[in-house]
Short mmCIF file of the C-alpha atoms (twelve columns), coordinates in Angstrom:
data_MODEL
# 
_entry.id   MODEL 
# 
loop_
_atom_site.group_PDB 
_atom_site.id 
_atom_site.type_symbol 
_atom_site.label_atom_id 
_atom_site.label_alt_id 
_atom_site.label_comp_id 
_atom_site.label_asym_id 
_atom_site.label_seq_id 
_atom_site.Cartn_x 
_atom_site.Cartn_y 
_atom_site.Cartn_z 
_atom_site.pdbx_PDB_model_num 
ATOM 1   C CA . UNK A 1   2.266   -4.005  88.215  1 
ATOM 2   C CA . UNK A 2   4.879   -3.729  85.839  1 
ATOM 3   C CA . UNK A 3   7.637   -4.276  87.977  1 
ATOM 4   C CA . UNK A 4   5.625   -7.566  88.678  1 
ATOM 5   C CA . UNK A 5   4.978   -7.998  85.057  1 
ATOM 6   C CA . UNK A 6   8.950   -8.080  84.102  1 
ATOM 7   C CA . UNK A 7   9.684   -10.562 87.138  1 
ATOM 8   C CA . UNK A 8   6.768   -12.775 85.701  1 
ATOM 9   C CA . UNK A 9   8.217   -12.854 82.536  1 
ATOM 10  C CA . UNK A 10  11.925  -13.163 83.896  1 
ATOM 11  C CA . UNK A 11  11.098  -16.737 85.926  1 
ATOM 12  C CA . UNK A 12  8.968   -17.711 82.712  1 
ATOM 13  C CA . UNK A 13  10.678  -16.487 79.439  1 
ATOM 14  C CA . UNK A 14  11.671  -19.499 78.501  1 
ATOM 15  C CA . UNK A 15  8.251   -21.049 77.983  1 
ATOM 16  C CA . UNK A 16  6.945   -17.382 76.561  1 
ATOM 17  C CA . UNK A 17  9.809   -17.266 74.004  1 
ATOM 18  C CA . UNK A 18  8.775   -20.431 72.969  1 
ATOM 19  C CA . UNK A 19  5.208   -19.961 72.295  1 
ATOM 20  C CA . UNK A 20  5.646   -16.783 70.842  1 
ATOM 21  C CA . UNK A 21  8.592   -18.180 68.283  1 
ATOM 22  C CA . UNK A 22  5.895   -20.977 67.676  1 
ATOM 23  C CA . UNK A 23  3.041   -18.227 67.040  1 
ATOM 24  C CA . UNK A 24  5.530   -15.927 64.596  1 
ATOM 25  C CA . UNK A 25  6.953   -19.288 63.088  1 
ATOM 26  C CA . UNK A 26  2.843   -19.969 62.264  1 
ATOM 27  C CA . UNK A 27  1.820   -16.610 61.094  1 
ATOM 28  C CA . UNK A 28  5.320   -16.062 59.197  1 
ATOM 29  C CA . UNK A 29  5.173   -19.512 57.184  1 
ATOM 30  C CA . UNK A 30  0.933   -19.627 56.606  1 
ATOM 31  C CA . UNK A 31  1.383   -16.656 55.033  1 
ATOM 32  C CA . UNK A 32  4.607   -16.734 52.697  1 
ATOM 33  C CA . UNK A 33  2.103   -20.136 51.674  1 
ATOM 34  C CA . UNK A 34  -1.638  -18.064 51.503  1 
ATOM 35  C CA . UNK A 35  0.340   -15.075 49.661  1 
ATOM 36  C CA . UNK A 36  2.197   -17.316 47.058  1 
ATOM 37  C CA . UNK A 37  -0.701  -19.367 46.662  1 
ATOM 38  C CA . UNK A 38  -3.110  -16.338 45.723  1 
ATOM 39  C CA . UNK A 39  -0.185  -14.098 43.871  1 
ATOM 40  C CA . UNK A 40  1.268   -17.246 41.715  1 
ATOM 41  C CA . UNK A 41  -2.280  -18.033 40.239  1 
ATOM 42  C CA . UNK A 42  -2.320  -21.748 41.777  1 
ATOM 43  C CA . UNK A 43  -5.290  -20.676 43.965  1 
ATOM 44  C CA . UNK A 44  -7.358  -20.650 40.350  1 
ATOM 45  C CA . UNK A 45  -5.684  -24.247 39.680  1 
ATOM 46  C CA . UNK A 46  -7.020  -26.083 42.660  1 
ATOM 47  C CA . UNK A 47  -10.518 -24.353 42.006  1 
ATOM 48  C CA . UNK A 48  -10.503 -25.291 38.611  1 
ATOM 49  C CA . UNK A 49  -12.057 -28.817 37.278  1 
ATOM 50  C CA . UNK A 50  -10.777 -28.738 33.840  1 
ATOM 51  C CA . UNK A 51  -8.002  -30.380 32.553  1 
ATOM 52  C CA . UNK A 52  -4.924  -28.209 33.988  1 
ATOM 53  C CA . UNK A 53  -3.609  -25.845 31.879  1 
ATOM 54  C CA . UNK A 54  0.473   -25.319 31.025  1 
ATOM 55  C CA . UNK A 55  0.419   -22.938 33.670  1 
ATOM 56  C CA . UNK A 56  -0.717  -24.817 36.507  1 
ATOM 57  C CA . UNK A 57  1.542   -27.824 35.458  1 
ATOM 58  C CA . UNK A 58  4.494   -25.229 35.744  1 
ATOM 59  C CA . UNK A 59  2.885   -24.300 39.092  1 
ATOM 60  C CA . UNK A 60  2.144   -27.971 40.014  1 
ATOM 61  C CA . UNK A 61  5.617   -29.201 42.026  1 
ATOM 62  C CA . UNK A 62  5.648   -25.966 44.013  1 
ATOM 63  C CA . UNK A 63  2.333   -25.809 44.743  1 
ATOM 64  C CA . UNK A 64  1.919   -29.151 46.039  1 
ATOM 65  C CA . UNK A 65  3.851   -28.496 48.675  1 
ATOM 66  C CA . UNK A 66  2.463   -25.038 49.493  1 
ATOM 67  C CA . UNK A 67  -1.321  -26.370 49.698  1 
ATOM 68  C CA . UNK A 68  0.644   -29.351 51.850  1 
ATOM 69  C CA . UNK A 69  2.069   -27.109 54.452  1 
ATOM 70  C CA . UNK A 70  -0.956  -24.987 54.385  1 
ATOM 71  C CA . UNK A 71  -3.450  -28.094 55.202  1 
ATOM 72  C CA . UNK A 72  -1.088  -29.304 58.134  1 
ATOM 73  C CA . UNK A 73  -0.807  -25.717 59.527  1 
ATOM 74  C CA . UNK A 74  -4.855  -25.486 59.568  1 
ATOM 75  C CA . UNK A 75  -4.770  -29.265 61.041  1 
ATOM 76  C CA . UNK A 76  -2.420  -28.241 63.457  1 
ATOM 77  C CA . UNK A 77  -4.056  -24.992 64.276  1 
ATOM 78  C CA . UNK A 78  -6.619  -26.970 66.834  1 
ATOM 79  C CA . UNK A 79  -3.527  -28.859 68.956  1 
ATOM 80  C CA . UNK A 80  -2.524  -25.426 70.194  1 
ATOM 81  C CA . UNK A 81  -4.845  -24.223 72.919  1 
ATOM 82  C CA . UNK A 82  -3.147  -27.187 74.731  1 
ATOM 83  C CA . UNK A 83  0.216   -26.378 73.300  1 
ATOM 84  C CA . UNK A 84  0.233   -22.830 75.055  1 
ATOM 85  C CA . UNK A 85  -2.210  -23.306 77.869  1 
ATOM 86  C CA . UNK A 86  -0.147  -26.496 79.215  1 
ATOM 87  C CA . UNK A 87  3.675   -25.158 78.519  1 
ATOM 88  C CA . UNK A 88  2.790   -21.708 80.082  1 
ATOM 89  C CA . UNK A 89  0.084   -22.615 82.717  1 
ATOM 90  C CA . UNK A 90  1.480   -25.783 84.043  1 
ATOM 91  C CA . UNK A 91  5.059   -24.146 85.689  1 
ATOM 92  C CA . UNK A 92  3.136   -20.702 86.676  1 
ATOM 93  C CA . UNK A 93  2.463   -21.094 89.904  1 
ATOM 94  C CA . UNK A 94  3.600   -24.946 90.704  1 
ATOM 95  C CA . UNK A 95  7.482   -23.817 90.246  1 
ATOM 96  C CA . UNK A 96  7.472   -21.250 92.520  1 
ATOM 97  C CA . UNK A 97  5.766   -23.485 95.053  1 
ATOM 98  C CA . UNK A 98  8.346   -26.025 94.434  1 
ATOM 99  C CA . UNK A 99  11.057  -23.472 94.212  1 
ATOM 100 C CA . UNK A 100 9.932   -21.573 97.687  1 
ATOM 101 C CA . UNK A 101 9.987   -18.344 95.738  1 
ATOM 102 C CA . UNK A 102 6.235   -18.237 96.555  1 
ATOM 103 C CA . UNK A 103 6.927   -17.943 100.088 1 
ATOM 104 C CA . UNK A 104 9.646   -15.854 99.898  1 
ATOM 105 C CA . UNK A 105 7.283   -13.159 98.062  1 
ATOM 106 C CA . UNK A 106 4.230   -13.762 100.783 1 
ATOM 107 C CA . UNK A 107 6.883   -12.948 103.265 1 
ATOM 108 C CA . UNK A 108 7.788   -9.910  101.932 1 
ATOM 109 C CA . UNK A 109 4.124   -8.713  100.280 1 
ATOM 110 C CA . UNK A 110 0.989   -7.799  102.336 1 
ATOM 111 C CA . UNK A 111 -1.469  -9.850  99.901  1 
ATOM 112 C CA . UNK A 112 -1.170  -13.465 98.296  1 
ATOM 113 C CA . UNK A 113 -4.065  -12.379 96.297  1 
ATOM 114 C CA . UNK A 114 -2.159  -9.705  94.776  1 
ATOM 115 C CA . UNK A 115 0.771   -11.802 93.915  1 
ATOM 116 C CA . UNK A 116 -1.430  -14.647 92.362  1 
ATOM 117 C CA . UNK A 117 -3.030  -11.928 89.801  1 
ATOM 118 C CA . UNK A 118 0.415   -10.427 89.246  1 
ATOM 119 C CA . UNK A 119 1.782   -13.540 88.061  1 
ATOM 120 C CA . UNK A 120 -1.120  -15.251 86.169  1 
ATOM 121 C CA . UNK A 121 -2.846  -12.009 84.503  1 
ATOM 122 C CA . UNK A 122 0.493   -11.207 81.963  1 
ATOM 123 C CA . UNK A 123 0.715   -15.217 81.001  1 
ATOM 124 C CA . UNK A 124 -3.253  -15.580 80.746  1 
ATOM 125 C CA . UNK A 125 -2.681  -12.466 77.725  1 
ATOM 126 C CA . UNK A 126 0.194   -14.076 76.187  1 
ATOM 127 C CA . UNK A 127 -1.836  -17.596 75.780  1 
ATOM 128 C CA . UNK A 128 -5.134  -15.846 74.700  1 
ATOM 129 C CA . UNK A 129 -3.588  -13.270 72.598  1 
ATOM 130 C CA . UNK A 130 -1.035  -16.312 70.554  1 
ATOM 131 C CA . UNK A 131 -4.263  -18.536 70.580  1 
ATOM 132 C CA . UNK A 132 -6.746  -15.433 69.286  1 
ATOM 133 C CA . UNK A 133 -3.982  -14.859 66.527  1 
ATOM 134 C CA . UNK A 134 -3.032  -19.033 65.208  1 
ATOM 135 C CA . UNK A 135 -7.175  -18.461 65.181  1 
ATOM 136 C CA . UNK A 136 -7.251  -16.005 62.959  1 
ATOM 137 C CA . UNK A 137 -4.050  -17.759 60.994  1 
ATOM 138 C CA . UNK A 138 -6.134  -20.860 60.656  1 
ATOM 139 C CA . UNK A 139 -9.585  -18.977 59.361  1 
ATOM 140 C CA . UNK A 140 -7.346  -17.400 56.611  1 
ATOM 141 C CA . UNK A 141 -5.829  -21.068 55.657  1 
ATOM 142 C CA . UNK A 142 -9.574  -23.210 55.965  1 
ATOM 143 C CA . UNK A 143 -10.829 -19.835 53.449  1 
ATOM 144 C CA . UNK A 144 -8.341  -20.889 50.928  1 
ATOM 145 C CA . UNK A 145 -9.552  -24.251 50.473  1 
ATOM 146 C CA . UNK A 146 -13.277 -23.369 50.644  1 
ATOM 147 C CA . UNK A 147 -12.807 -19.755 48.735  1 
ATOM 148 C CA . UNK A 148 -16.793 -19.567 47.784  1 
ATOM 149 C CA . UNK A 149 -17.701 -20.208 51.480  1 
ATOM 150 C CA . UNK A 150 -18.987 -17.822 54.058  1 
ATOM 151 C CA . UNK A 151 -17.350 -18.740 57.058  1 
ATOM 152 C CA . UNK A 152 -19.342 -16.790 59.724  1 
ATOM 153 C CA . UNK A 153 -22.271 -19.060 58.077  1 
ATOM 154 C CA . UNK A 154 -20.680 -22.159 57.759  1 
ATOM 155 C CA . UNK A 155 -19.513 -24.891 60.559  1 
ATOM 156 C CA . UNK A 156 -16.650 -25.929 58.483  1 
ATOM 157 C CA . UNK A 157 -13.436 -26.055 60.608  1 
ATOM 158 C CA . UNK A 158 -15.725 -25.715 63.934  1 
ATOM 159 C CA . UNK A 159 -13.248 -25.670 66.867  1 
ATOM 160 C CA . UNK A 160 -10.015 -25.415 64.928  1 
ATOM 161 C CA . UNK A 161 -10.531 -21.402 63.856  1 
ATOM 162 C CA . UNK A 162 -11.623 -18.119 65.411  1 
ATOM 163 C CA . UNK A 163 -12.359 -16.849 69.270  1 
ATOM 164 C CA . UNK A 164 -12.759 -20.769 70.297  1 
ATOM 165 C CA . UNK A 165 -9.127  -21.438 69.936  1 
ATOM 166 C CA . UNK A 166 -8.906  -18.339 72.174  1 
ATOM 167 C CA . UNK A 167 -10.811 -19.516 74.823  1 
ATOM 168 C CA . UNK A 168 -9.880  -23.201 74.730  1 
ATOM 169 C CA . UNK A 169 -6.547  -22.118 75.196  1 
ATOM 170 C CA . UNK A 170 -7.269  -19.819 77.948  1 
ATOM 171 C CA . UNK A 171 -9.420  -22.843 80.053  1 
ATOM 172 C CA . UNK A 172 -6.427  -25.140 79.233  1 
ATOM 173 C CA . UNK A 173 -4.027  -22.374 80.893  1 
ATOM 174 C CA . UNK A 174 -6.663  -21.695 84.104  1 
ATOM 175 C CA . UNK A 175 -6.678  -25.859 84.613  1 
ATOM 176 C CA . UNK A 176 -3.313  -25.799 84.488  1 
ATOM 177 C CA . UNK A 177 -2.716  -22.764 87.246  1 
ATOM 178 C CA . UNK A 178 -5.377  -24.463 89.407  1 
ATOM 179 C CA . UNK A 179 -3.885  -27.776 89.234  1 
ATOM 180 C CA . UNK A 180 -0.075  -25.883 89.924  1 
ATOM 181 C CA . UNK A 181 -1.504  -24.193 92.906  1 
ATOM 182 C CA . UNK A 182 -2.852  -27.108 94.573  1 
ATOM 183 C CA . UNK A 183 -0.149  -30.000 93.979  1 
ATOM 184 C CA . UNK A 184 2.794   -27.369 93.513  1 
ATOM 185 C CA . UNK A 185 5.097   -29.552 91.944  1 
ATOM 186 C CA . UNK A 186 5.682   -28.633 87.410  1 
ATOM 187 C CA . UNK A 187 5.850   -32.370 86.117  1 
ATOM 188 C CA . UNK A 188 2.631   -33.654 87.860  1 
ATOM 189 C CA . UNK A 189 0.850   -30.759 87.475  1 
ATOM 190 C CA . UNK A 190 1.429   -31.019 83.439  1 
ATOM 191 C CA . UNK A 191 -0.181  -34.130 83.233  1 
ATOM 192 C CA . UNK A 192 -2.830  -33.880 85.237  1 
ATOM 193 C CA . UNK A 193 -3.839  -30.521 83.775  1 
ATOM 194 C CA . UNK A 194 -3.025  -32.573 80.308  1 
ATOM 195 C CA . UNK A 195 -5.964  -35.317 81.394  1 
ATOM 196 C CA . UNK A 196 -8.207  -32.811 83.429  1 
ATOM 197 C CA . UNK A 197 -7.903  -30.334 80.668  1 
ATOM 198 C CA . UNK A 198 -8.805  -32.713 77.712  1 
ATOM 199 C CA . UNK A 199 -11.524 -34.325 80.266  1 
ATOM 200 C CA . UNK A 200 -13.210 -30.823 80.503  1 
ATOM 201 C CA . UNK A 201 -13.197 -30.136 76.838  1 
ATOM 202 C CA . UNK A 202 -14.746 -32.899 76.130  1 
ATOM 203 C CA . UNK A 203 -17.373 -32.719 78.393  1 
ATOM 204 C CA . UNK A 204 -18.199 -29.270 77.325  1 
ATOM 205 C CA . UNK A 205 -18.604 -30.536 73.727  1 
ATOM 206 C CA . UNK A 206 -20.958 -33.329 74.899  1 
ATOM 207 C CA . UNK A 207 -23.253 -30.899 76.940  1 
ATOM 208 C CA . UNK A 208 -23.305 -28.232 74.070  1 
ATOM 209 C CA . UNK A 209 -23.881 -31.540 71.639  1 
ATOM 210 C CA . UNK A 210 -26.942 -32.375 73.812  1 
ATOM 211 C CA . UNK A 211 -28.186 -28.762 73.553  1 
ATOM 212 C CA . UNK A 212 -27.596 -28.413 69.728  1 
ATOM 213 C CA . UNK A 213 -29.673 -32.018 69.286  1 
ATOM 214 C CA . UNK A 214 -32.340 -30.856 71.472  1 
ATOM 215 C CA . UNK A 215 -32.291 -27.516 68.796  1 
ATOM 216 C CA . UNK A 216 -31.958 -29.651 65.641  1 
ATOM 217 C CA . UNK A 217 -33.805 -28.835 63.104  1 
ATOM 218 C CA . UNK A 218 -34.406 -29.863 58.992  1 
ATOM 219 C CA . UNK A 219 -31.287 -28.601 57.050  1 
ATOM 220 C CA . UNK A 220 -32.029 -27.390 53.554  1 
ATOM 221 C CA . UNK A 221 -30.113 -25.987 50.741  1 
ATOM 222 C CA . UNK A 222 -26.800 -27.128 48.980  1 
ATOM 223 C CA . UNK A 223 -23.708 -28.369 50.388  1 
ATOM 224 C CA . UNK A 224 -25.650 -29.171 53.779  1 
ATOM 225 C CA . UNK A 225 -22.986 -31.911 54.839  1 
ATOM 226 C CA . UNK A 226 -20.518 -29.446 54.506  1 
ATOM 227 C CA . UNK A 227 -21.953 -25.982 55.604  1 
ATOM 228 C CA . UNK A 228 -24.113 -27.058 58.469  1 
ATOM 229 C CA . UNK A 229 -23.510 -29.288 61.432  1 
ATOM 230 C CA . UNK A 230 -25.142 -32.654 61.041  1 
ATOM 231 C CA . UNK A 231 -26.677 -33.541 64.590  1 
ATOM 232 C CA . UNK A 232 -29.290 -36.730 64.460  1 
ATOM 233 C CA . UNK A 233 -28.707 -39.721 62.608  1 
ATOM 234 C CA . UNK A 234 -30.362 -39.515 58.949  1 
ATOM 235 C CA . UNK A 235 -34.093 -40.317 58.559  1 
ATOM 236 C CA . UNK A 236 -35.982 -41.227 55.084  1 
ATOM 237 C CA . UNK A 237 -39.054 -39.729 54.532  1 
ATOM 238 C CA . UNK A 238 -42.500 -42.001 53.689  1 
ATOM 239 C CA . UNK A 239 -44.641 -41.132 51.538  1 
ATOM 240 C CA . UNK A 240 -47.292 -40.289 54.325  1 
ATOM 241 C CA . UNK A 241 -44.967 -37.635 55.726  1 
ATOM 242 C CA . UNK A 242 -43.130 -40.288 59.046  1 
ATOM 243 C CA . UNK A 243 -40.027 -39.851 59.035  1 
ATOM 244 C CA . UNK A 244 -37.821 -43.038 59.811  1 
ATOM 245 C CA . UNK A 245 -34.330 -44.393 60.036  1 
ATOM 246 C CA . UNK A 246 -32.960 -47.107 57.528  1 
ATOM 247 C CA . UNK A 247 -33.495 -49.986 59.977  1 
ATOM 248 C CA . UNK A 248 -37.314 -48.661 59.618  1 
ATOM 249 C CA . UNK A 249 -37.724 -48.026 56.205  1 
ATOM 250 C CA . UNK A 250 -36.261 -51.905 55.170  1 
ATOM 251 C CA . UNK A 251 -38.732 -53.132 57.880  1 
ATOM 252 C CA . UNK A 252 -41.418 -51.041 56.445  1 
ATOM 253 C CA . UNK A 253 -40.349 -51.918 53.045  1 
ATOM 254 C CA . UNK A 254 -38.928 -55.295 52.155  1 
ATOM 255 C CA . UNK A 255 -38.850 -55.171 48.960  1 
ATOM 256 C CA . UNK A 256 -36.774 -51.912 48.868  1 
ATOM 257 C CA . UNK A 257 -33.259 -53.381 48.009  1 
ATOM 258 C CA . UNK A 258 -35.059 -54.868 44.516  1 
ATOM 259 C CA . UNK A 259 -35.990 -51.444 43.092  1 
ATOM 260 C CA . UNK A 260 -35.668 -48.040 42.754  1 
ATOM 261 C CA . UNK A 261 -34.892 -45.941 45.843  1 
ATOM 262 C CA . UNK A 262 -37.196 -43.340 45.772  1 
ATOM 263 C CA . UNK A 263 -37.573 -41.804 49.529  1 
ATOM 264 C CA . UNK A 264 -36.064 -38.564 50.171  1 
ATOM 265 C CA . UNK A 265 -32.694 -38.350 52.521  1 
ATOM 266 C CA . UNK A 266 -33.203 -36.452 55.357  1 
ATOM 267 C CA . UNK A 267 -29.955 -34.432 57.702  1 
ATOM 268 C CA . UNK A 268 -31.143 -33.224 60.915  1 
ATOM 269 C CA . UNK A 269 -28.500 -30.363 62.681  1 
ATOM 270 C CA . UNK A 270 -27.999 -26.269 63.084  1 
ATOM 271 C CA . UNK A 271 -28.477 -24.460 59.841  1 
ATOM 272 C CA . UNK A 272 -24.769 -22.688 59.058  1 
ATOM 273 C CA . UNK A 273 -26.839 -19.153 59.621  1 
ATOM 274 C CA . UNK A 274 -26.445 -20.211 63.384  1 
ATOM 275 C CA . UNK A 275 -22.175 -20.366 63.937  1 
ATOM 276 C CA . UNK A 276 -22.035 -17.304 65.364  1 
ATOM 277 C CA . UNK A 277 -23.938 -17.788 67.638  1 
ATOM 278 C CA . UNK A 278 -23.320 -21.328 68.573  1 
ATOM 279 C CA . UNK A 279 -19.750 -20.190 68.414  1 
ATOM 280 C CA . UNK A 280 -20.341 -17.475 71.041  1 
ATOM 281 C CA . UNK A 281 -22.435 -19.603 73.498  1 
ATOM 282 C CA . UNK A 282 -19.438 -22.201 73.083  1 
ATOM 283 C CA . UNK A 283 -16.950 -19.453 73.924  1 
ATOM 284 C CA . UNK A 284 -19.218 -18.256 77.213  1 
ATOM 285 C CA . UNK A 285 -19.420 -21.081 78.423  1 
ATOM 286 C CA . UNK A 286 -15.152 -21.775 78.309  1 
ATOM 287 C CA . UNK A 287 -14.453 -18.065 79.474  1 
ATOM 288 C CA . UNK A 288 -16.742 -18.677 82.730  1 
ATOM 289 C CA . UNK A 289 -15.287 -22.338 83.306  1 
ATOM 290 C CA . UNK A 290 -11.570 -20.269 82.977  1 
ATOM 291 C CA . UNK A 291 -12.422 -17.763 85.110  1 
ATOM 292 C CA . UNK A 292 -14.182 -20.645 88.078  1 
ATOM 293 C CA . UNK A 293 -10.718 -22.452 87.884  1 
ATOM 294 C CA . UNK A 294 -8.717  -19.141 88.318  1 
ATOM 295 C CA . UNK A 295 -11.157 -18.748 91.028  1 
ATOM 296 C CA . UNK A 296 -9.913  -21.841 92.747  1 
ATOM 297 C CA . UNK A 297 -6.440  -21.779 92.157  1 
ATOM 298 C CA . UNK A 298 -6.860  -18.058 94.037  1 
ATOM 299 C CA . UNK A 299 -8.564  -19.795 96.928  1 
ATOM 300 C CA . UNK A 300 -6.390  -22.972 97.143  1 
ATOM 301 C CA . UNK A 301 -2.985  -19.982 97.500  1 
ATOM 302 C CA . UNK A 302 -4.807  -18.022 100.116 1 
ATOM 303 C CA . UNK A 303 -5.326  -21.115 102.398 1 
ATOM 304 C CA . UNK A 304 -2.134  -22.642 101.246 1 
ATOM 305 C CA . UNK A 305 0.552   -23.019 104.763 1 
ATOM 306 C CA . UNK A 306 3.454   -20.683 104.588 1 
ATOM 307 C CA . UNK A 307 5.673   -23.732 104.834 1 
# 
């Protein structure tokens, strides 16, 4: 398996060396930017309200740019799972198709099987392990800009931080193999793992969104906009208790426009106590789609002509 391993790495190290410069280049530069930011005092400067003191004007130049490059990294942070999964998935398995390496090595070895989960297993690491990490990187950089929030209860930066980057990068990379194995030409199989990829994403987010609307329930407390996730369309409540939407409230009350508003706003969603766990489910449900595509990329190399 090593042996394997290093001739995996050999016929890809281009593409590895450049995610993992990109990864170090991330981690390296977020935090020179977090530590300065915390160390130099300008972390109590863009809390503050007041009028800025001396030291924050001194602080000011430098620290624009800081809290700059630290908002792009974190903006950034959610492009990557397609950054990794397409540069190292997409070439995998496609070049040595197109190459004729592959059939060199089914000549030569007993099982295709064995070969396919030599050569994806080390690159599927690499692009979970970078992904897990810019993750992490980008949790650290949304925490400086929301330093009183609890982000295992909060929805802020959903998608862009923690485990999902992880596994969206890891379903990006499985598309990607799967599409390689079956057309077996690099180029194509980049863009159509590009459009498939994005095309599965998205339809994951709309079934969870169904789900999480179906679970929906009255958010409470402070800073619910921000904290929670905001599922229905806002409803006014009457004074009998209904609970309607503005069309219905002007159509139950003309006169509304001409007085004081006085019905209470009302945000449907998940309560932020629930990220974890929506976070989780979110993951599952990317980790068993990765693992179905692997699945079929396995199949489509077994049954694939030696030719």
């Amino acid at each position: 398996m090593l042996t394997a391993t290093r001739l995996t790495y050999r016929i890809n190290r281009f593409e590895v060396h450049a995610i993992l410069v990109a990864t170090a280049l991330s981690v390296v530069v977020s935090a020179i930017v977090l530590t300065w930011i915390r160390n130099s005092g300008y972390a109590d400067c863009i809390e503050s309200t007041e009028v800025p003191s001396v030291a924050c004007l001194e602080l000011q130049d430098v620290g624009r740019w800081a809290t700059r490059i630290a908002s792009m990294s974190s903006q950034l942070a959610g492009f990557f799972p397609f950054l990794a999964g397409l540069l190292l998935g997409a070439p995998l398995i496609a070049r040595e198709l197109d190459k004729g390496t592959a059939r060199l090595a089914w000549s030569l070895g007993p099982s295709r099987r064995r070969w396919y989960v030599q050569r994806v297993l080390p690159i599927l690491v690499v692009v979970t392990v970078t992904a897990m990490i810019i993750g992490v990187v980008s949790e650290q950089l949304i925490a400086l800009f929301a330093p009183d929030v609890d982000l295992a209860n909060s929805f802020i930066g959903f998608h862009t931080r923690g485990v999902l980057l992880a596994t969206g990068a890891l379903l990006i990379a499985s598309i990607a193999v799967a599409v390689g194995s079956v057309i077996g030409r690099p180029v194509p199989t980049l863009l159509l793992a590009l459009i498939l990829g994005g095309l599965t994403l998205v339809a994951i987010a709309e079934v969870d969104k169904r789900l999480l609307v179906s679970e929906s329930v009255r958010l409470t407390g402070e800073n619910t906009y921000q904290n929670d996730l905001p599922m229905n369309e806002a409803r006014f409540e009457l004074p009998d208790g209904r609970l309607v939407t503005w069309d219905e409230l002007v159509a139950e009350d003309p006169t509304i426009m001409e007085r004081e508003f006085n019905y209470p706003y009302v945000e449907f969603g998940i309560p932020r106590q629930r990220y974890r766990e929506i976070e989780t489910r979110e993951a599952l449900a990317q980790a068993v789609l990765s693992f179905a595509f692997l699945g079929a990329g396995a199949v489509v190399v077994g049954r694939r002509r030696p030719g």
